[in-house]
C-alpha positions as CSV (number, residue, x, y, z in Angstrom):
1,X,0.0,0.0,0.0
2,X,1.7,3.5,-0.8
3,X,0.8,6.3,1.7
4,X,2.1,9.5,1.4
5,X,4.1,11.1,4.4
6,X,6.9,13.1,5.7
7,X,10.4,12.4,5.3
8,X,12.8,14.5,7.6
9,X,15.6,16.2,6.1
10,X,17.7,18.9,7.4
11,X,20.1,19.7,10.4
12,X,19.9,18.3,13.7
13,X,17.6,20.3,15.4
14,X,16.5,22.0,12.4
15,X,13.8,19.7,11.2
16,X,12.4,20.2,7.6
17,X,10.3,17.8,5.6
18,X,9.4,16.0,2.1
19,X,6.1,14.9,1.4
20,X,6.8,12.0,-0.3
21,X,5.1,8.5,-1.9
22,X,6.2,5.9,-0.5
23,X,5.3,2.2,-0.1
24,X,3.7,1.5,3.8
25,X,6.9,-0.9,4.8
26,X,9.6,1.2,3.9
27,X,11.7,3.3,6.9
28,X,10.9,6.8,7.3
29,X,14.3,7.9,5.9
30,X,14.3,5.1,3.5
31,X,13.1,4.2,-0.1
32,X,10.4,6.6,-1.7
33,X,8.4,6.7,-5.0
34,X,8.2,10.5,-5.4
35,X,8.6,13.4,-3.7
36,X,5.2,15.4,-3.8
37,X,6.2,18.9,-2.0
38,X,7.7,20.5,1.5
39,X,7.1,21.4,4.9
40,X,9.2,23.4,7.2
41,X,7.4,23.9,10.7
42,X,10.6,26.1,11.6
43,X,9.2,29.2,9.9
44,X,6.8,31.8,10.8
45,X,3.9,30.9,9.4
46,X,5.1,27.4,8.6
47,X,6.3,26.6,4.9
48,X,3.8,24.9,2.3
49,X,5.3,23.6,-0.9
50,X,2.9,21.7,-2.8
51,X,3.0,19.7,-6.5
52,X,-0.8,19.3,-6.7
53,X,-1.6,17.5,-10.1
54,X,0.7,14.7,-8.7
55,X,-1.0,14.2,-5.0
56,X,-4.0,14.1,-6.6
57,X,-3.3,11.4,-9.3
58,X,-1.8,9.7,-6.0
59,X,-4.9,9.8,-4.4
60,X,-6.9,9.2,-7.0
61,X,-4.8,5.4,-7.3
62,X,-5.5,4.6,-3.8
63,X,-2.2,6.3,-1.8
64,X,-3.6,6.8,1.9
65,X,-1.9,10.1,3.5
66,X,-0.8,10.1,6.8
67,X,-2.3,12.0,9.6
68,X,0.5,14.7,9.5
69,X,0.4,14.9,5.8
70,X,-3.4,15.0,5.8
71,X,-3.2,17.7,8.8
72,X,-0.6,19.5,6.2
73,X,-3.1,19.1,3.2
74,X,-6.1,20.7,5.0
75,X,-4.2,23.8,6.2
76,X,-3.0,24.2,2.5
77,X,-6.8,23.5,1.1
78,X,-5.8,20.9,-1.2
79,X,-7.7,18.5,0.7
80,X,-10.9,20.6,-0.6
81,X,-9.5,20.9,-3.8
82,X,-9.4,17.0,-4.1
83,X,-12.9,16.8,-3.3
84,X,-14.3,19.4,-5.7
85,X,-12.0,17.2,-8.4
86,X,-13.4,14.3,-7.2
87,X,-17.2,15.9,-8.2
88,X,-15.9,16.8,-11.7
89,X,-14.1,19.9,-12.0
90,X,-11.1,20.3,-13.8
91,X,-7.6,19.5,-12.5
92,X,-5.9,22.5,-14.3
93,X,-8.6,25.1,-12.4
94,X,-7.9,23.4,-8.9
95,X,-3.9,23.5,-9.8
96,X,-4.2,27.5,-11.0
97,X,-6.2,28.2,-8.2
98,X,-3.3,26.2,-5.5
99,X,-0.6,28.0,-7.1
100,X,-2.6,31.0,-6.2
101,X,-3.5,29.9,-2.7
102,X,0.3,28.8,-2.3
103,X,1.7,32.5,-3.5
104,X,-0.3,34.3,-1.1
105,X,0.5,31.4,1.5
106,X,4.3,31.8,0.9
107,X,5.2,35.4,1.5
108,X,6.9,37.1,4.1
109,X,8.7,33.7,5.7
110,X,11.2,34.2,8.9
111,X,12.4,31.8,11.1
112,X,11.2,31.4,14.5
113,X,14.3,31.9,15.7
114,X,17.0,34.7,15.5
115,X,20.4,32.5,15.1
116,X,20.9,28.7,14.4
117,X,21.6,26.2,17.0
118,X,25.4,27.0,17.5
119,X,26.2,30.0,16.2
120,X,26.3,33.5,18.7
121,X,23.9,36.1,18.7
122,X,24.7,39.5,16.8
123,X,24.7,42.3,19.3
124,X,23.1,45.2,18.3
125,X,25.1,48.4,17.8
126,X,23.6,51.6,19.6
127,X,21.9,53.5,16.4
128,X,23.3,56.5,15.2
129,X,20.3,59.0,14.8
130,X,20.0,58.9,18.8
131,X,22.0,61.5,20.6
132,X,23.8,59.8,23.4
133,X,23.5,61.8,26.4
134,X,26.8,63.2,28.5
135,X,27.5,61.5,31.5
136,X,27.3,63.2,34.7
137,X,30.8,63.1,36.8
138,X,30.5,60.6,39.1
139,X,31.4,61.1,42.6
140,X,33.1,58.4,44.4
141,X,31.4,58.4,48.2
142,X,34.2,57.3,50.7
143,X,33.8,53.6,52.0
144,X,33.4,53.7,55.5
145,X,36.8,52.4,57.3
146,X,37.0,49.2,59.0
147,X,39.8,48.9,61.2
148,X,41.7,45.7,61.1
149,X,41.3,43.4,64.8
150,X,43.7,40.9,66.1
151,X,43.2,37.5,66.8
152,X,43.9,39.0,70.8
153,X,41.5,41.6,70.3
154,X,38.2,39.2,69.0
155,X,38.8,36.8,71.7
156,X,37.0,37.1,74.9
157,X,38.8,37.7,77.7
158,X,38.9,34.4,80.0
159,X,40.0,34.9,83.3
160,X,42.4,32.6,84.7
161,X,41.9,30.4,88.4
162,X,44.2,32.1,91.2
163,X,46.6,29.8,93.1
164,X,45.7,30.1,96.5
């Protein structure tokens, strides 16, 4: 049975994926048919790259999609597409009108995060346009004086027995 489902690919800890055709017994990582598009959860919104004609003439011989595939196909609306196909309408409409959907999906990508995993932060420079104020002098206030004590000093003084 082919399903179609993610296959990881990128750094470690930088997780991106390929939706791909594949048969059912094959490793996650291992053999595939096809690859059918891309996801990258790391962005903000997260990266949809779909090839349309091809899931649907995947689905259309029987391929099962996985739940994170078919959770990845809802949010992108192809799911609905393959429905209304499914009714009668024609595959070149639904493809024009997902590689609309897909441009106005696909704009205005960052990642979530700043720097990759191992690398240092940039430290932002102070910007030029502000005017940086003079200082005040500072004016050191004397530290109160602590007098040094002797070991004789600290102790207490123990009175010692007479002789009688």
């Amino acid at each position: 049975m082919v399903r179609l489902r993610l296959r990881r690919v990128g750094r470690k800890k930088q997780a991106a994926f390929r939706i791909v055709a594949a048969d059912k017994e094959s490793p996650r990582d291992g053999r595939f048919l096809e690859i059918l598009g891309f996801y990258n959860p790391r962005t903000q919104p997260e990266t949809i790259q779909l090839d349309e004609a091809r899931i649907y003439e995947w689905l259309g011989k029987g391929a099962q999609p996985s739940e994170s595939v078919e959770r990845i196909l809802k949010t992108a609306g192809a799911l609905d597409r393959w429905e209304r196909l499914k009714k009668g309408e024609s595959v070149e409409k639904l493809v024009e009108e997902a590689a609309a959907a897909e441009a106005a999906r696909n704009t205005g990508r960052q990642t979530r995060h700043a720097s990759p995993v191992g690398q240092p932060k940039k430290q932002e420079e102070p910007k030029a346009e502000e005017p940086v104020a003079e200082a005040a002098p500072v004016v050191e206030e004397a530290a109160p004086v602590v007098e040094e004590v002797t070991a004789e000093e600290a102790a207490p003084a123990v009175e010692e027995p007479k002789a009688e």
